[in-house]
PDB file of the backbone (N, CA, C, O) and the ligand in Angstrom, with CONECT records:
HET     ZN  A 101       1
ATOM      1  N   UNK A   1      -5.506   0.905   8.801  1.00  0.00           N
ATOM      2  CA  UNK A   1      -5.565   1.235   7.376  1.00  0.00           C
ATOM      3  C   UNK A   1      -4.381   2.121   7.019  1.00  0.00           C
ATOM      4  O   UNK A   1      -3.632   2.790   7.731  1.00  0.00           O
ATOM      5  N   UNK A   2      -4.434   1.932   5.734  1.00  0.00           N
ATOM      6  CA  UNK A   2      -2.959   2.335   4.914  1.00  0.00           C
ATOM      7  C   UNK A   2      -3.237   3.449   4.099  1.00  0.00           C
ATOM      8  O   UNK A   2      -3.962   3.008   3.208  1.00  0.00           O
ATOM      9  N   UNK A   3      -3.027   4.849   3.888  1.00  0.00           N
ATOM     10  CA  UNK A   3      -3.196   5.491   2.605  1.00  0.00           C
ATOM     11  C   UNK A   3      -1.957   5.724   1.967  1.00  0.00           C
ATOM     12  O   UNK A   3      -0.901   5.166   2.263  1.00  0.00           O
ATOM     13  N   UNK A   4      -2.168   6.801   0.836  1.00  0.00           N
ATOM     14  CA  UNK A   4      -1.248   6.744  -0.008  1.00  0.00           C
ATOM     15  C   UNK A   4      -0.444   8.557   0.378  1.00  0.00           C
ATOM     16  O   UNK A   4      -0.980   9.661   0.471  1.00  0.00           O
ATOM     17  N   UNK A   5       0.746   8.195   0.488  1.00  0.00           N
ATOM     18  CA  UNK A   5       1.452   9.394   0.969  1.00  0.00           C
ATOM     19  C   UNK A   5       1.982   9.277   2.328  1.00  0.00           C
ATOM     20  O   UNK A   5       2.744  10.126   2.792  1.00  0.00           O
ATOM     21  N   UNK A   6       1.578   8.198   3.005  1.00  0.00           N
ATOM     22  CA  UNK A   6       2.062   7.578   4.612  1.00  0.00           C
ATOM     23  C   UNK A   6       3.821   6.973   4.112  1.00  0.00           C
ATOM     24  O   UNK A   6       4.177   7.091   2.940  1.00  0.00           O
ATOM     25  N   UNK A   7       4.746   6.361   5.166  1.00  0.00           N
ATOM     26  CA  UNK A   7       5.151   5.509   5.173  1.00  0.00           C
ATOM     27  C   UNK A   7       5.169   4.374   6.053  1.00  0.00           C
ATOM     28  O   UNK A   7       5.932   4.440   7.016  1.00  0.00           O
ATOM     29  N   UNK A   8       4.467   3.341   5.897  1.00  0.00           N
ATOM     30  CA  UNK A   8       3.916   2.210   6.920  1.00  0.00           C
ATOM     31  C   UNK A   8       5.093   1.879   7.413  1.00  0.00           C
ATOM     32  O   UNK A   8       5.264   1.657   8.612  1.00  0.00           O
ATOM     33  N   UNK A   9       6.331   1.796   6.222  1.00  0.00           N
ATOM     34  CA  UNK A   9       7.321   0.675   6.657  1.00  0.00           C
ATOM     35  C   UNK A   9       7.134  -0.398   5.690  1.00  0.00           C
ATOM     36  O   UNK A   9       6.378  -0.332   4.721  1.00  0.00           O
ATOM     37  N   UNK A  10       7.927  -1.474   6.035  1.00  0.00           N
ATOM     38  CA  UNK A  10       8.275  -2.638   5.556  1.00  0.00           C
ATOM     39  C   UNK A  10       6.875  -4.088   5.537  1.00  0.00           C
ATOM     40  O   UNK A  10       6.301  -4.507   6.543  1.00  0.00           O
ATOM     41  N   UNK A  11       6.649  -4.570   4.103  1.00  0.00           N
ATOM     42  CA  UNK A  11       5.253  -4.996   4.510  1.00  0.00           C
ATOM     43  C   UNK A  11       4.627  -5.053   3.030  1.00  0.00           C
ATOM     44  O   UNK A  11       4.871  -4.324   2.069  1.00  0.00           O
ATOM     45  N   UNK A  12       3.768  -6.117   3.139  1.00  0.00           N
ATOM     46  CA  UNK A  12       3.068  -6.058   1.807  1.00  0.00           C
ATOM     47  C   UNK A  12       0.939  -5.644   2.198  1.00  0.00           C
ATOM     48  O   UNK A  12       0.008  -6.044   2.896  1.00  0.00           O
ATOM     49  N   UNK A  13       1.256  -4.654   1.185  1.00  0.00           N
ATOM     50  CA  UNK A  13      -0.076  -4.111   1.447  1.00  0.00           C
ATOM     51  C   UNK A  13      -0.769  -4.662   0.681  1.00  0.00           C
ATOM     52  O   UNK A  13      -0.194  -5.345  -0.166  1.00  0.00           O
ATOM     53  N   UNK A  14      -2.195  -4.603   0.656  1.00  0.00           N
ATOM     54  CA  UNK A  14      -3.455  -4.700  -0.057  1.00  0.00           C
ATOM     55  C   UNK A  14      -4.556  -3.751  -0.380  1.00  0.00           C
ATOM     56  O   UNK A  14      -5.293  -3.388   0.537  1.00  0.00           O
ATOM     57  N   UNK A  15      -4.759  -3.277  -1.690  1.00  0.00           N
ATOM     58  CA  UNK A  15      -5.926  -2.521  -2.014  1.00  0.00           C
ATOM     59  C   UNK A  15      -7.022  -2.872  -1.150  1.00  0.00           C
ATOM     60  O   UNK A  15      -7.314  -4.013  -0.794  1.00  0.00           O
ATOM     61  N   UNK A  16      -7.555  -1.896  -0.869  1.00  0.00           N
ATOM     62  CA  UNK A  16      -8.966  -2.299  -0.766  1.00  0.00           C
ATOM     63  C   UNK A  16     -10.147  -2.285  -1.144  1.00  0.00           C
ATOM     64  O   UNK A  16     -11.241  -2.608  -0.681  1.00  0.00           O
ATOM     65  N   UNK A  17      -9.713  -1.817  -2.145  1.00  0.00           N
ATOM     66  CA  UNK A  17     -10.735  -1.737  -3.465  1.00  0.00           C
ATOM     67  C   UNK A  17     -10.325  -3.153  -4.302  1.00  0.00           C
ATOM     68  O   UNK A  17     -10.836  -4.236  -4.013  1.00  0.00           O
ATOM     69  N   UNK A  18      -9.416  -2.998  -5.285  1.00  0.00           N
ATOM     70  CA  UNK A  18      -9.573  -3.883  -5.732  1.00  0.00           C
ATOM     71  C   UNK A  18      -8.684  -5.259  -5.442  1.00  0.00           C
ATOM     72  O   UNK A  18      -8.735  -6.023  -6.405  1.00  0.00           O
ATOM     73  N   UNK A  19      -7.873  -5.753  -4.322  1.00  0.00           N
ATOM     74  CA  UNK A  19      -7.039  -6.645  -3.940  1.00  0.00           C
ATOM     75  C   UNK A  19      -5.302  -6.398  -4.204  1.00  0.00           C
ATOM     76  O   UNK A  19      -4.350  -6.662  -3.469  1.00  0.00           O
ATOM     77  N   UNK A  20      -5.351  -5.879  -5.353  1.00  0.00           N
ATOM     78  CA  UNK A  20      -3.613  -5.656  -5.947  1.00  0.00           C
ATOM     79  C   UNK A  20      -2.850  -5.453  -4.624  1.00  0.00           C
ATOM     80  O   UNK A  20      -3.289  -4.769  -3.699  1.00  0.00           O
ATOM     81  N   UNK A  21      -1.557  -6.167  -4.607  1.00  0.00           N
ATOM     82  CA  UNK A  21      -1.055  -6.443  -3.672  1.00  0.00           C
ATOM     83  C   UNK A  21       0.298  -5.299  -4.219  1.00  0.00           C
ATOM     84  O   UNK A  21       0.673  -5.071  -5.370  1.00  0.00           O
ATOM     85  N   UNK A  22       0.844  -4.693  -2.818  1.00  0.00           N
ATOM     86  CA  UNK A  22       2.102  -3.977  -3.293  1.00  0.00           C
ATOM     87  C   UNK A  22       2.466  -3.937  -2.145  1.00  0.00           C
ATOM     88  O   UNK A  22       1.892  -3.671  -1.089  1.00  0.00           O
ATOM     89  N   UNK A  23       4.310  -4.460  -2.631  1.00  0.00           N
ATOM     90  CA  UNK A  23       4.936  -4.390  -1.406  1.00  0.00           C
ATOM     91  C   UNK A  23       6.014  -3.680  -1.059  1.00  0.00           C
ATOM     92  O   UNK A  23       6.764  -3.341  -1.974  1.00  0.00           O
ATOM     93  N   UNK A  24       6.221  -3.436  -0.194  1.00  0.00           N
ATOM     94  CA  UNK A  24       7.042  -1.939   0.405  1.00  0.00           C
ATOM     95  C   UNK A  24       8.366  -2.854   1.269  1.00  0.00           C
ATOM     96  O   UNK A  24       8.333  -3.479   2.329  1.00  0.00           O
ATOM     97  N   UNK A  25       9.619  -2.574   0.171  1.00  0.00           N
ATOM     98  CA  UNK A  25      10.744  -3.029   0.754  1.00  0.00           C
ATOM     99  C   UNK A  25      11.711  -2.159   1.697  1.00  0.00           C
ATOM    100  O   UNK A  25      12.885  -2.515   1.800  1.00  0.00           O
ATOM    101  N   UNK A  26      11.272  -1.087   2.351  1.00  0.00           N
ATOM    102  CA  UNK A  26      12.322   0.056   2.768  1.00  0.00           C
ATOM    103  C   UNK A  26      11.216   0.758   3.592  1.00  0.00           C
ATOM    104  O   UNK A  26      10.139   1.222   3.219  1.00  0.00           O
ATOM    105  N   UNK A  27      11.879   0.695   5.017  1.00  0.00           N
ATOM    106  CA  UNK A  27      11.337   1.828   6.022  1.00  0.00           C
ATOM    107  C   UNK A  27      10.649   3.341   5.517  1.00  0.00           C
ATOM    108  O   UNK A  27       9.863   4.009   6.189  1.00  0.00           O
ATOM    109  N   UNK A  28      11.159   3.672   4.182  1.00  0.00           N
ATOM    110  CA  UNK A  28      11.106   5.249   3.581  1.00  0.00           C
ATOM    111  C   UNK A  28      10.598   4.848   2.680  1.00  0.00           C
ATOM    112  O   UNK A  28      10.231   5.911   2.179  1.00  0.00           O
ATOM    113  N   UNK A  29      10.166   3.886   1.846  1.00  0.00           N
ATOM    114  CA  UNK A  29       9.221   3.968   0.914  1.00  0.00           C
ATOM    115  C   UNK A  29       7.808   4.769   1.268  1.00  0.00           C
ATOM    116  O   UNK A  29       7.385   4.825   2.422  1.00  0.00           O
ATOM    117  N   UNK A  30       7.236   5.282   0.323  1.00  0.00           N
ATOM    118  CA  UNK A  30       6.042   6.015   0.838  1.00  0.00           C
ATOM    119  C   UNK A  30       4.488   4.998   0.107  1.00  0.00           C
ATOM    120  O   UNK A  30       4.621   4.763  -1.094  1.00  0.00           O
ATOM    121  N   UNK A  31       3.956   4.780   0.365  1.00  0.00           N
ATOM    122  CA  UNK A  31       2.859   4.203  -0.034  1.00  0.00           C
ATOM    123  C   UNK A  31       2.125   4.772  -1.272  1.00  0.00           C
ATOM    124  O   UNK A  31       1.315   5.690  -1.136  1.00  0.00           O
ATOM    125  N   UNK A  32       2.409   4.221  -2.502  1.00  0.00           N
ATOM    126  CA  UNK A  32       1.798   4.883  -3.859  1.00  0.00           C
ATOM    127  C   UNK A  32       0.423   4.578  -3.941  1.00  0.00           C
ATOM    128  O   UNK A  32      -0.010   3.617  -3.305  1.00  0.00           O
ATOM    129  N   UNK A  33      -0.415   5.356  -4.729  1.00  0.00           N
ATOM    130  CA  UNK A  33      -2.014   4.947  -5.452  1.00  0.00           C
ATOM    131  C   UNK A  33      -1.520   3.431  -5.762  1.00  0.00           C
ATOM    132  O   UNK A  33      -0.395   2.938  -5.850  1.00  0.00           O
ATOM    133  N   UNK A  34      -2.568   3.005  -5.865  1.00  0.00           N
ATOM    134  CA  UNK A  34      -3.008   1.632  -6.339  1.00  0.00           C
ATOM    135  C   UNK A  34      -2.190   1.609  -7.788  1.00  0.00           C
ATOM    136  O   UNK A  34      -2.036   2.702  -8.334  1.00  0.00           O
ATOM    137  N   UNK A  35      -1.688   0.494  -8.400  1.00  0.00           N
ATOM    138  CA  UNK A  35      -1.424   0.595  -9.628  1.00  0.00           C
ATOM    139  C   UNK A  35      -1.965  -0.160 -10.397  1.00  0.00           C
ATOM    140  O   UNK A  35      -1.341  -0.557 -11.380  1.00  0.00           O
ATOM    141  N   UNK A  36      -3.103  -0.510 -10.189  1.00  0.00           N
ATOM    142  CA  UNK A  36      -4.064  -1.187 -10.773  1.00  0.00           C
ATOM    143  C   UNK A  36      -5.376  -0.376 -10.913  1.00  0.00           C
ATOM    144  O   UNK A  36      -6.077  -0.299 -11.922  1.00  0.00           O
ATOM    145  N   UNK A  37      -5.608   0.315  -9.510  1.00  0.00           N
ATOM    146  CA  UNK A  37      -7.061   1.028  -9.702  1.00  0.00           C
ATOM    147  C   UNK A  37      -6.850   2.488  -9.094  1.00  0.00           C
ATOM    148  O   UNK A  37      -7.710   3.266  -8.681  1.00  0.00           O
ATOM    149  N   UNK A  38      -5.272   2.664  -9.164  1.00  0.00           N
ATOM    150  CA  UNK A  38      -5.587   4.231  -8.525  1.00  0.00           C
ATOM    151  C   UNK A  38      -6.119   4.876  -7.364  1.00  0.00           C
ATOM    152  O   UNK A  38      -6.192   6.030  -6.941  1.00  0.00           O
ATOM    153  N   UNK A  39      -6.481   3.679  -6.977  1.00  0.00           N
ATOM    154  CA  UNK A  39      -7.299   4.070  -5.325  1.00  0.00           C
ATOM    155  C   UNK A  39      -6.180   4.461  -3.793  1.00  0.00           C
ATOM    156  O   UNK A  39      -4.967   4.295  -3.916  1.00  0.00           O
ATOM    157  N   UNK A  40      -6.566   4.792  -2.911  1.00  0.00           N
ATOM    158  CA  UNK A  40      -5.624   4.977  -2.319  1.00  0.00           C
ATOM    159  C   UNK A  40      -5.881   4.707  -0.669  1.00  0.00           C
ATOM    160  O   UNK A  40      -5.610   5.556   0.181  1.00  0.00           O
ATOM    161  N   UNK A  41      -6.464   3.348  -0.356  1.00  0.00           N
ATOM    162  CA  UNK A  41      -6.426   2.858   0.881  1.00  0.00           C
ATOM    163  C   UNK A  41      -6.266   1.595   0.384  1.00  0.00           C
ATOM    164  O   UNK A  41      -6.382   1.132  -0.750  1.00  0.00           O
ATOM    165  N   UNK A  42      -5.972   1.115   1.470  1.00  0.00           N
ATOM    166  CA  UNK A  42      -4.979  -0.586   1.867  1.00  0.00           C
ATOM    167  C   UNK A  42      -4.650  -0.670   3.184  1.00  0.00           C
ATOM    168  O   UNK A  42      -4.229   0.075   4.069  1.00  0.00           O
ATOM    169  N   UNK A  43      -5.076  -2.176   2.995  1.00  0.00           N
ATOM    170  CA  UNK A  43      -4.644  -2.575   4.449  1.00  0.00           C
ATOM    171  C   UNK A  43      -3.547  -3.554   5.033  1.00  0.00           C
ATOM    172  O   UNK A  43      -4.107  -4.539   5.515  1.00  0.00           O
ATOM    173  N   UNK A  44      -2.267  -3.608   5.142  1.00  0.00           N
ATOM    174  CA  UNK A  44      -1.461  -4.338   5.939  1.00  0.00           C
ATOM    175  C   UNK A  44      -2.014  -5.543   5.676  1.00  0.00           C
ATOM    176  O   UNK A  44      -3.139  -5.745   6.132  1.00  0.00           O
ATOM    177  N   UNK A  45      -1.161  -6.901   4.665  1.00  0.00           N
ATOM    178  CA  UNK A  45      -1.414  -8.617   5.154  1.00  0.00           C
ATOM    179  C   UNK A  45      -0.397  -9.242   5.285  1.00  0.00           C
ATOM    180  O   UNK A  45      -0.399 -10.442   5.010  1.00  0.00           O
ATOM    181  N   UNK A  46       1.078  -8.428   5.870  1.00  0.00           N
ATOM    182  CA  UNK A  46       2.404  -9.385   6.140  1.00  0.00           C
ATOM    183  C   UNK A  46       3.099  -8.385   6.376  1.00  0.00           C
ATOM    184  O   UNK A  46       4.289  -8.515   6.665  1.00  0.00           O
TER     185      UNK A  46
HETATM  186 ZN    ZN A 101      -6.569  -1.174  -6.380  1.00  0.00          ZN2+
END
């Protein structure tokens, strides 16, 4: 699992609340809230 304030890396995440997909193009991107529901876990699907 993914929260918000990590940096996973490179990768398209998934809410897990509500599905919204966001994807992280850069090693240093940091993983934002949901931008759909504000939530802040996700899990890794690529
Ligand atoms: Zn969401």
């Amino acid at each position: 699992m993914v929260t918000t304030g990590e940096k996973p890396g490179k990768g398209t995440y998934q809410c897990k609340s509500c599905g919204q997909r966001v994807v992280l193009d850069d090693t240093t991107d940091t993983m934002p809230p949901c931008p759909k529901c504000e939530k802040t876990e996700f899990h890794k699907i690529n």
